[in-house]
C-alpha positions as CSV (number, residue, x, y, z in Angstrom):
1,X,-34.6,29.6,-103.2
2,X,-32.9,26.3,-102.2
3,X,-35.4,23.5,-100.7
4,X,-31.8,22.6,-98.4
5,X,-32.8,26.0,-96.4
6,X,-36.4,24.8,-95.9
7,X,-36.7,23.5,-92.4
8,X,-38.7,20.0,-92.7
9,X,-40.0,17.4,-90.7
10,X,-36.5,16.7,-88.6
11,X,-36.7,20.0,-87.4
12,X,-40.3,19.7,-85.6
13,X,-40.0,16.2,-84.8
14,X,-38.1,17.7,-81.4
15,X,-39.2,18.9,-78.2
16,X,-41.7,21.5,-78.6
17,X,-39.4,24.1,-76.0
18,X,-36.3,23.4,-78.3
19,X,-38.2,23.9,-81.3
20,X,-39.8,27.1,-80.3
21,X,-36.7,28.7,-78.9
22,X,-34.9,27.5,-82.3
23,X,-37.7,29.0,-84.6
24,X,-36.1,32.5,-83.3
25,X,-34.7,33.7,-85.9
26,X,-36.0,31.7,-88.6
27,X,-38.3,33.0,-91.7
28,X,-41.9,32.3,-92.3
29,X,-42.4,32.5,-95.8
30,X,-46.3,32.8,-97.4
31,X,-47.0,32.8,-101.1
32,X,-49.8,35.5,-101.2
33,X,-52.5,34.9,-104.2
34,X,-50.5,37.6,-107.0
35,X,-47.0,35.5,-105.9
36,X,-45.2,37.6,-104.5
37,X,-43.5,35.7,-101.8
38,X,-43.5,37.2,-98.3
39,X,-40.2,36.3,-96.0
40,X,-40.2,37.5,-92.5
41,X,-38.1,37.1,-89.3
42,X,-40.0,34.9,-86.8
43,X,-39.7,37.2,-83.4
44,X,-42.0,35.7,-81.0
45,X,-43.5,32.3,-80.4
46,X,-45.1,30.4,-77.6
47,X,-44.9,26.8,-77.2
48,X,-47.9,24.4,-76.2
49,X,-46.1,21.0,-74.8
50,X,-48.6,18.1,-74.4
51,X,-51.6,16.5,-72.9
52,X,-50.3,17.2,-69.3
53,X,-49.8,21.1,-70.2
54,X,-53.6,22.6,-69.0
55,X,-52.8,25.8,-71.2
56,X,-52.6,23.2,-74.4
57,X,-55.6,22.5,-76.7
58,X,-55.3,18.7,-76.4
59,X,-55.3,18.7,-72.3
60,X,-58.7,17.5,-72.4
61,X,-57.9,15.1,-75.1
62,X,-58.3,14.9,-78.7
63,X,-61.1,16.5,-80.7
64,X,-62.2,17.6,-84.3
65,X,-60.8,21.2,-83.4
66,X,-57.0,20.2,-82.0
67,X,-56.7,16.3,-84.4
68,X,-54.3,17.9,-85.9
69,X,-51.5,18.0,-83.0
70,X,-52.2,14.8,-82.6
71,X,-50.2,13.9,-86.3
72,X,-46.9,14.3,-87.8
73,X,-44.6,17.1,-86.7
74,X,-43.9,19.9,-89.6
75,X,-48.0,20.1,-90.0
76,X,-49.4,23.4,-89.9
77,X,-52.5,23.9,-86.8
78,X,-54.9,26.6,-87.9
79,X,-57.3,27.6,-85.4
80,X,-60.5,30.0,-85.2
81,X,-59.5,31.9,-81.6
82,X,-62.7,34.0,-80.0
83,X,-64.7,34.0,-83.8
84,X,-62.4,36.4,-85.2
85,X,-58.7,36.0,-85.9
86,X,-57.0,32.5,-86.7
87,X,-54.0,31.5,-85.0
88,X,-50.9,29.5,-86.7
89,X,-49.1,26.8,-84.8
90,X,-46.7,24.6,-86.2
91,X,-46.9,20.7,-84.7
92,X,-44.1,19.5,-83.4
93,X,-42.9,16.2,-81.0
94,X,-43.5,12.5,-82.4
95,X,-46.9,11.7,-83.8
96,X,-49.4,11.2,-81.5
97,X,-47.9,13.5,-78.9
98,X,-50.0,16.7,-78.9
99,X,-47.7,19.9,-78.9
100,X,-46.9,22.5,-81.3
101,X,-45.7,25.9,-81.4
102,X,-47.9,29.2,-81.6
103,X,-46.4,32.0,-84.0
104,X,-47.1,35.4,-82.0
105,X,-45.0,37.6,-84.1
106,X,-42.4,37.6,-87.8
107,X,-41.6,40.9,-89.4
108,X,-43.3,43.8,-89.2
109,X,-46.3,41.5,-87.1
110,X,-46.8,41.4,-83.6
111,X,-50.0,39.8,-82.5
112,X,-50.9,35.9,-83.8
113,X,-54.2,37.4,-85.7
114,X,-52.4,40.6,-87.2
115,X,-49.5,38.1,-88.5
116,X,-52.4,35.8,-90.1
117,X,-54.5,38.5,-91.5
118,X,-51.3,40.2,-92.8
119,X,-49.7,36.7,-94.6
120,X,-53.6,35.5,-95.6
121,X,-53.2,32.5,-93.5
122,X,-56.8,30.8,-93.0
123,X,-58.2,27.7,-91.6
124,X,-57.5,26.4,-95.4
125,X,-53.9,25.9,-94.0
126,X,-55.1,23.7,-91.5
127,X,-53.6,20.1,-91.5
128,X,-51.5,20.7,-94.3
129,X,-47.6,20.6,-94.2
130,X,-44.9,23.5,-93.7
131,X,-43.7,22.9,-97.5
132,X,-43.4,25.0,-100.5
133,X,-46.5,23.4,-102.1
134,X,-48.6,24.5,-98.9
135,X,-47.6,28.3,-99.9
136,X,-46.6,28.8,-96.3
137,X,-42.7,27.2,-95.0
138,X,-40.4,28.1,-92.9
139,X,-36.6,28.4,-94.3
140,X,-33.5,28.6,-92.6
141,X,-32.6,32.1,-91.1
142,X,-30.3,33.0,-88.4
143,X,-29.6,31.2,-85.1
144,X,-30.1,34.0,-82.6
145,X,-27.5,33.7,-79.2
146,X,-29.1,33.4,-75.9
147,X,-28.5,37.2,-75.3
148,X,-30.9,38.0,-78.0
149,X,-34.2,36.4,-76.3
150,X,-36.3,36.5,-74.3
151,X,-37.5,34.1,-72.4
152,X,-40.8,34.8,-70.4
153,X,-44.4,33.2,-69.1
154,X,-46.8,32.7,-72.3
155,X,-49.6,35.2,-73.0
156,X,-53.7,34.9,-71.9
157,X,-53.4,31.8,-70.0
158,X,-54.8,32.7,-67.1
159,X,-57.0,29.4,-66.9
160,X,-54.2,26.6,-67.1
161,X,-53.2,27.8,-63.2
162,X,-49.9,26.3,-61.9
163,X,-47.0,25.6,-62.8
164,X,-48.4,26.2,-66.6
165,X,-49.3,30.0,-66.1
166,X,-45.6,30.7,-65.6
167,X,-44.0,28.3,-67.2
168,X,-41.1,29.9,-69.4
169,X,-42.2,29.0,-72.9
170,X,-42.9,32.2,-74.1
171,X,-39.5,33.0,-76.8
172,X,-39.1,37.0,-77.9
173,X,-36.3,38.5,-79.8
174,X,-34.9,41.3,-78.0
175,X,-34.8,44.5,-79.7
176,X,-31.6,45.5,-81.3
């Protein structure tokens, strides 16, 4: 493995809607406890643009839970969602802009909790970089053309309202 293919801070230091369409494609790669090195296709994502986006975590400001949107891009965002499955975002914009990207689905996983039970991805993770010495990166896969996604409203929002609930920054993979 080459650390050239590792996407880095660059990468997420971009609009959160660029970044999330561009993560199509791409490879989420976890180091799992016996190190054996997990590599899979990122197929869905969702992407969570600001303080002025009322689906966002940070619309209401900054707290202990959702500090960590408000850092560097490239950072990983753990969360606990309804007490049972944690949810992996990746921050992205400048610092102190709150936005990052929600992974919904890579590989065989569809379903944010199923991915992070399957890849052992905990609140651990939380705060800490997309990097090789994290044991969770993401590495250079394959630019998908605009034929090959989907591009649709974002998933159990229905409390943001207008214009959020249907904004288009929900990114899928079509099936080949």
């Amino acid at each position: 493995m080459s650390t050239e293919t590792i996407l880095g801070p660059d990468f997420f230091a971009r609009d959160t809607v660029t970044v999330a369409r561009e993560l199509l494609g791409q490879n989420l790669c976890r180091r799992l406890p016996s190190g054996e090195i997990l590599r899979w296709e990122l197929c869905e994502v969702e992407a969570y643009d600001g303080q002025d986006d009322q689906a966002c975590h940070a619309c209401r400001g900054k707290t202990p839970r959702n500090a960590v949107m408000f850092g560097p891009p490239g950072v990983f965002y753990v969360y606990l969602c309804y007490g049972v499955h944690w949810l992996l975002n990746i921050v992205t914009g400048p610092e102190d802009f709150p936005a990052a990207v929600l992974v919904r689905g890579a590989g065989p996983m569809i379903g944010p909790g199923r991915l992070t039970k399957a890849m052992l991805i905990d609140k651990s993770l939380d705060g800490k970089a997309a990097a090789i010495e994290s044991g969770l990166w993401i590495e250079q896969g394959t630019s998908l053309a605009e034929a090959q996604v989907e591009r649709t409203p974002r998933i159990g929002i229905g409390y943001a309202g207008e214009p959020w609930l249907s904004a288009p920054y929900r990114f899928v993979k079509r099936a080949e």
